[in-house]
Residue, then its C-alpha position, 0 to 999 in steps of 0.5 A: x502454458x499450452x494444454x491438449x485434452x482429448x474428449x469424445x463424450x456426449x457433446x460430440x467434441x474430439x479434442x480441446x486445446x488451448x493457451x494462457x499467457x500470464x505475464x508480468x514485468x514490474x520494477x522500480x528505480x530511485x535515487x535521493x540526497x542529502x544535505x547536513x547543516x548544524x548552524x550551532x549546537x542547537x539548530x540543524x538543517x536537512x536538505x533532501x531531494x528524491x526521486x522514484x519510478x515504478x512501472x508494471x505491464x500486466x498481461x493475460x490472455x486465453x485463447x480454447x479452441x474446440x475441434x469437432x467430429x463432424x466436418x463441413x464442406x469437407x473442413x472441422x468446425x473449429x469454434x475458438x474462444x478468446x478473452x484476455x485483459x492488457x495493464x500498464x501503470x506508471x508512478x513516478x515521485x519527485x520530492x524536495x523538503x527542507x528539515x530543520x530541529x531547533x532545541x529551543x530549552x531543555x523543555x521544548x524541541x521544535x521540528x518544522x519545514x516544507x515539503x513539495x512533491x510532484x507526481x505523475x501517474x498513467x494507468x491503462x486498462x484494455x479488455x480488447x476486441x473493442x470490448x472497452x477500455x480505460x487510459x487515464x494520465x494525471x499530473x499534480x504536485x503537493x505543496x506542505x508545511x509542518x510544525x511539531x513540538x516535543x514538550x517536556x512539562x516535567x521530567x518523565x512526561x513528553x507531548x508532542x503536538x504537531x499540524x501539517x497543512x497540505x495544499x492539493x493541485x488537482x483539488x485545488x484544496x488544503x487538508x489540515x493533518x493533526x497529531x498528538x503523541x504522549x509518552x510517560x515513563x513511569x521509571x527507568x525502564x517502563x514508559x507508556x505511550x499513546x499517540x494519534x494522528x489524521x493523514x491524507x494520501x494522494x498516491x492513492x494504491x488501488x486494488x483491481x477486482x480479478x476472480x479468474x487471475x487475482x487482485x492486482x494492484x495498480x496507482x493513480x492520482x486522487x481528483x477528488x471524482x472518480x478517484x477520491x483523496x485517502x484519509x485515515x485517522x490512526x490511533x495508537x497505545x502501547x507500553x514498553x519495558x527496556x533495559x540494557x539487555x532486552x526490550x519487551x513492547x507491545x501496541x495496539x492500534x485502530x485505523x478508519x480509512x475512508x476514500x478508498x478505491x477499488x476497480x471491478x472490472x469484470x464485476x456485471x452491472x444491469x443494462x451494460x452487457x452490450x456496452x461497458x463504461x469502465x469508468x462505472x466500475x470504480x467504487x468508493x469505499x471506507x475501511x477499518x484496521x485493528x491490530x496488536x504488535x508485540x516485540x521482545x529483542x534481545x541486545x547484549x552477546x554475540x547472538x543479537x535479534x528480536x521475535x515479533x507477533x502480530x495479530x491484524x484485521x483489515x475489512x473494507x466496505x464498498x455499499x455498491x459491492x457487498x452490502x457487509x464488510x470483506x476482509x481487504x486483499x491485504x488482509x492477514x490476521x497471524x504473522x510471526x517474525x525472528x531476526x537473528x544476527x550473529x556475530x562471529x570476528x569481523x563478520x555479522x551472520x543474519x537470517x529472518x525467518x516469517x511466518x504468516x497466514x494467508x491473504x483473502 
């Protein structure tokens, strides 16, 4: 946008101009496949293999100038005042993983595979005019094996442990994810459930402090240094009430999150006003999310769908940035959601409707 004030008030300047260029372009591509084997009536085998690319490039600059009265030399003084950031990030995913289900007895189903994944991420953060910048590339590969269990001691209860060991490349270290889920059904139609589970994440989604133009996000590949490995522990509990008709369900859930990462660029530290380290401006933090889903759907006649309500509180802790917790970017206590699908011949009329509150 480009924007002209005229202004002849005490300071002595006649006329302010200038121009912001705010400019995004983002997108991503993927593709996966599949291959199906039932080896018997008991075994079955998954082959996939996946592959995704994300890019963005950020760009925003301002440039004023002021023109003044007087003139020197028979020229105006023209002060010009230029400041402006450019970003891109790059996140690309290739994944193979071998599934297999083996219904072992009429109490025990047993889940187990592999997984290998390999990412490549690159980040680039400029200020310009020499003021600083930052240009990181990182390449590395997850290598996983999982096994859970769907026990069924007697007929109305089902437990289902699990453990997956990830082996890291750029730490060159394994982390251990347990889970633990329960399911009770106290009849035909009301069950309880319950679960719980630790999760690593070395894709890590950063978020970029920007007070003048908004958080922006942006992707790269946990070191174990500047960037360290995401974990959160989650747990869950909930009931659901379901017959042919209708589905009533209703969950709360708690998330720590530790390893979290955040990038305040522009935020001042003491002493580095002549030379800025952007290495400095990341900060690690932990975080905690509480929250209820509730869901009612309706499944029978010629108007299908659900309502949902949930109700979230997501705040983050960075001791190096605020001394309390702030409630995250992402942050949105309220959101109400109808689906509604209608079915009228051979065709199927759909429409969603969602309201939510605002983000900080």
């Amino acid at each position: 946008t480009d924007e002209g004030v005229d202004d002849e008030d005490s300071t002595g300047f006649q006329e302010v101009s200038g121009q912001i260029i705010n400019l995004t372009d983002w997108g991503n591509t993927g593709f996966s496949g599949s291959w199906f084997r039932n080896w018997n009536d008991s075994f079955f085998t998954k082959f996939t293999f996946g592959h995704s690319r994300y890019f963005k490039d950020y760009e925003r600059r301002t440039d004023l100038s002021i023109v003044g009265e007087e003139e020197t030399d028979g020229e105006e003084e023209s002060p010009v005042f230029a400041g402006g950031s450019l970003e891109s990030n790059r996140l690309e995913d290739y994944t193979l993983k071998v599934d297999n289900h083996w219904n072992v007895n009429p109490q025990h189903g047993l889940e187990f595979g592999v997984l290998t994944t390999n990412n490549y991420t690159k980040y680039n953060f400029d200020l310009g005019d020499d003021i600083a910048a930052f240009d990181r590339y990182s390449q590395g590969s997850t290598y996983a094996v999982y096994v859970q269990d769907t026990w069924r001691p007697f007929h109305r209860l089902s437990v289902t442990p699990g453990v997956r060991p990830i082996y890291y490349e750029l730490t060159e270290k394994t982390y251990f994810d347990p889970r633990l889920a329960f399911v009770f059904h106290i009849n035909d139609k009301l069950r309880l459930k319950a679960s719980g589970g630790q999760y690593h994440q070395f894709a890590n989604r950063l978020v970029r402090e920007d007070p003048l133009g908004g958080d922006q996000d942006f992707w790269m590949m946990s070191d174990g240094d500047l960037i360290p490995v995401g974990e959160a522990n989650h747990y869950i509990a909930g009931a659901s009430y379901e017959t042919r008709g209708f589905l009533i369900d209703v969950e709360a859930y708690r998330k720590d999150l530790s390893g979290l990462s955040e990038f305040a660029s522009y935020r001042p530290r003491e002493g580095d006003f002549e030379e800025i380290d952007l290495e400095d401006r990341f900060y690690t933090g932990t975080g905690r999310v509480d929250g209820i889903d509730l869901l009612f759907q309706k499944k029978f006649g010629t108007n299908t769908g659900w309502v949902t309500y949930t109700f979230g509180d997501v705040e983050h802790m960075f001791p190096d940035i605020s001394e309390n917790p702030f409630p995250a970017s992402h942050d949105s206590k309220h959101e109400f959601k109808i689906v509604d699908s209608h079915r009228w011949r051979s065709f199927i009329f759909s429409g969603t409707f969602v309201y939510a509150t605002g983000k900080p």
